[in-house]
C-alpha positions, 0 to 999 in steps of 0.5 A: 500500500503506497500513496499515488498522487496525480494531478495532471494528464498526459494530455495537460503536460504536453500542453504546458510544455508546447505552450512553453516552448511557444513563448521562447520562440515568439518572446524569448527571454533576456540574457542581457551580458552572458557569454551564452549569446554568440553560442546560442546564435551559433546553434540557430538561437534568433539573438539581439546583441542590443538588448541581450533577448534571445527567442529559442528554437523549439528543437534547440531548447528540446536537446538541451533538456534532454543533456540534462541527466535525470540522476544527480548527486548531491554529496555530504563530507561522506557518503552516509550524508549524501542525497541522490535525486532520481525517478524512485527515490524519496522526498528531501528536505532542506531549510531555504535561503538568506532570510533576512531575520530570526525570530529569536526564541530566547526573547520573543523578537524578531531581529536582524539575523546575525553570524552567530545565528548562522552558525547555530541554525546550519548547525541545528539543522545539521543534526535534525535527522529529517533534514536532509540537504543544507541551504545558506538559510540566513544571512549574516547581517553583522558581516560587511556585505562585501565579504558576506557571501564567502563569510556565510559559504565558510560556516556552513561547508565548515558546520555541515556535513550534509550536502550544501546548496548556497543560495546567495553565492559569491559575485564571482567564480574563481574563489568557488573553485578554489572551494571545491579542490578544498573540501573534495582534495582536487577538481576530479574528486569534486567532480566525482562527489560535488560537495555543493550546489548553486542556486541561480534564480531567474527574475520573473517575467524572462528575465536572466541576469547574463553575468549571474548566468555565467558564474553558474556555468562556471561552476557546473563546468566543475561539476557543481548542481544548479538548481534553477529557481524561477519566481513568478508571483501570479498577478504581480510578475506572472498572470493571475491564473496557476495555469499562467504561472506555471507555463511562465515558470516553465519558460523561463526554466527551459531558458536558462536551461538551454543556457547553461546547456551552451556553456556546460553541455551535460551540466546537471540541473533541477527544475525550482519554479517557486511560484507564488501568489500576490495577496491583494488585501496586503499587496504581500507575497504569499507562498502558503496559498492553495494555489501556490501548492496547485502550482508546485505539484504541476511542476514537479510532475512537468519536470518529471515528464522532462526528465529532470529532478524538482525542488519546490517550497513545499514546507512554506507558510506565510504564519509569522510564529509558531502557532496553528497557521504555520502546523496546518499551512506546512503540513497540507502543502509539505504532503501534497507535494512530497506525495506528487514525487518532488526531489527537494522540498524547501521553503522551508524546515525552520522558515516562517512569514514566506520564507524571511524569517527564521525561529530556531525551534520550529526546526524541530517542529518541521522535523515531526511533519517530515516524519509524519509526511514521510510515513504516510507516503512510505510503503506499507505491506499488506501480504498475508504475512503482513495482516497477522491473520494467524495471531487474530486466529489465535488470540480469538474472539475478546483476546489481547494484542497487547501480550503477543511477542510479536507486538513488541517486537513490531513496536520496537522496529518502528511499526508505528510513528513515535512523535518527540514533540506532539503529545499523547498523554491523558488530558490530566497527564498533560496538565500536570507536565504544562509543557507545550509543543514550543517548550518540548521542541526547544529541550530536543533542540538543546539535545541536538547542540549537545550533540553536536558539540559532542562530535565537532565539525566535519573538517579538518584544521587544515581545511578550517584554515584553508577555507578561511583564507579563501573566505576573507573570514577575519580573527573577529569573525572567528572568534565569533565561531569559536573557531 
């Protein structure tokens, strides 16, 4: 017995994908600067030097997708730690990027994120086991925004020993390099096991910032993933309707990808259209809506069509603390879209007010819906075997379950979800323990940083030393990091 979710038809993926591939022929998109416009012209691309607008041939767009390969690995420091996105595998998790502030748990208020808070939440998230994937997820405030970029990539390659994804990277590609050989020990070895992903976000409507494009190119060259995040906000920079949204996404997707093809032919990249809705009552951007879960499945089973992994903000909400609307928002969403097959969801674990805010707890939280979504998609056997009819023959009419060896034995192999944080006591029971799902996610918490300071980071002294002098990280800032 195992969850099926289908959303669209064959009839309707088809559809989509032509009209996508229409807009790229008649509009096209911008890459104003790229050193992919004398190559895409040199395919059969239609290129205006002047205004960097390249309208794409169907066909040329069509085998660009189908370089990109359907298997991507994203590498931890080991192999224990690593996630591969394929047809088959699981849901991933990961947290989502730079947010701007933290809602600190310790005072109640909502602050300017800061190096420190970095550290504490890479570090976390680290641990938490249902995270499975590592993205910048905030940014460090307190640092000079020249320096910051490299700062934030130094804390979490030194803090993380799951897979990273850097979500704002640095404005140029060479130090990235040097990263690689760094924490992989040579260009081939981090070929082998890329150790980081790119994230490269188009700018809603067909719109890619051509140097952008490049540094990515760069870096996939080397082996890095590039997971390409469209967006478009349905009424503000797509139109109103899901279906408008999601052929725009769609094309700007299939854009960048032709792109990144021209330069890094075989590169290995993930379908992100992170669409969201303009709320017209607040003139805010919404990603917990309905319709932005509509549009998310619609492109994770495109994408699946294409050939190529998915990442969408499957675990997002737009609640601004802890409470009910962020359960229930995280909860509907995160198992829509993991139920329709999605590689990553983002969004994310840890992530409140549409992904600009960070609440260190809410992690944990996150963490029990990753493990409730995840048992409610598993597999579940329904042999003979599996049903136990011998021991209800047994046990008979008016018997007891509770005495057999084989519910305990069950039980302790993990035959039912066991929760860290809801609870099931007796309503008395619960009164007298007076604590709520915020105080019992903020004790695991500290369970987890004592874990971690139990282990220590996952690189060596050499490579800390290494990495800060690439990074500009300064004695301070180390100070700052314990280092």
């Amino acid at each position: 017995m195992r969850a099926h979710m289908t959303w669209l038809s064959e009839a309707e993926k088809r559809s989509f994908v032509e009209e996508a591939l229409g807009i790229l022929e008649r509009v096209g998109v911008e890459l104003k600067g790229s050193a992919a416009l004398p190559v895409l012209a040199d395919l059969g691309a239609e290129v205006d030097p002047a205004t960097g607008v390249v309208r794409l041939p169907a066909d040329l767009v069509l085998r660009s997708v189908e370089a990109c390969p359907r298997r991507v690995l994203f590498a931890g420091s080991t192999p224990e730690s690593d996630v591969v996105l394929d047809e088959g595998e699981p849901a991933h998790f990961c947290s989502s990027g730079c947010a701007a502030f933290i809602l600190d748990h310790t005072t109640g208020v909502r602050r300017p994120s800061t190096l420190a808070d970095l550290q504490a939440a890479t570090i976390l998230l680290d641990e938490v086991p249902e995270v499975d994937v590592m993205w910048t997820t905030i940014t460090a405030g307190d640092v000079p925004v020249e320096v910051r970029e490299l700062v934030v990539c130094y804390v979490v390659l030194t803090e993380a020993r799951k897979h990273v994804t850097l979500v704002d990277s640095p404005s140029h590609a060479e130090p990235l390099l040097r990263i690689m050989d760094v924490v992989a020990g040579d260009a081939e070895a981090f070929r082998a096991r890329p150790r980081f992903s790119t994230l490269l976000t188009a700018a809603s409507p067909l719109r890619i910032d051509g140097p952008l494009l490049d540094f990515h190119a760069a870096t996939a060259r080397r082996g890095a993933p590039v997971e390409v995040y469209t967006v478009p906000m349905a009424g503000a920079t797509s139109p109103v309707t899901p279906a408008g949204t999601i052929v725009q996404g769609l094309a700007e997707f299939l854009g960048v990808a032709t792109a990144l093809q021209a330069l890094a032919p075989g590169a290995p990249l993930v379908m992100g259209v992170s669409g969201s809705i303009m709320d017209m009552h607040s003139a805010g951007v919404s990603y917990a809506a309905p319709e932005c879960a509509l549009m998310n499945v619609a492109c994770v089973e495109i994408a699946h069509h294409l050939g190529v992994p998915a990442a969408v903000p499957g675990l997002a909400t737009d609640a601004k603390s802890a409470g009910l609307q962020a359960g229930y928002e995280k909860a509907l969403k995160g198992l829509a879209t993991a139920g329709v097959g999605a590689d990553v969801l983002s969004g994310g674990v840890g992530m409140l007010d549409s992904v600009n805010t960070l609440y260190l707890p809410q992690i944990v939280l996150d963490g029990e819906v990753v493990g409730m979504i995840r048992r409610m998609l598993g597999e579940v056997a329904t042999t003979r075997d599996e049903m136990l009819v011998d021991m209800i023959d047994r046990v008979g009419i008016g018997g007891d379950f509770l005495k057999e060896k084989e519910t305990s034995r069950r039980l302790r192999a993990g035959e039912h979800f066991t929760p860290a944080i809801s609870s099931r006591q007796a309503y008395d029971q619960w009164v007298a323990d007076g604590r709520d799902e915020v105080v019992r996610a903020e004790e695991r918490m500290e369970g987890f940083f004592a874990r971690r300071a139990e282990r220590g980071r996952p690189v060596s002294v050499d490579q800390l030393e290494e990495l800060a002098s690439i990074c500009g990280v300064t004695a301070e800032m180390r100070r700052v990091l314990g280092d």
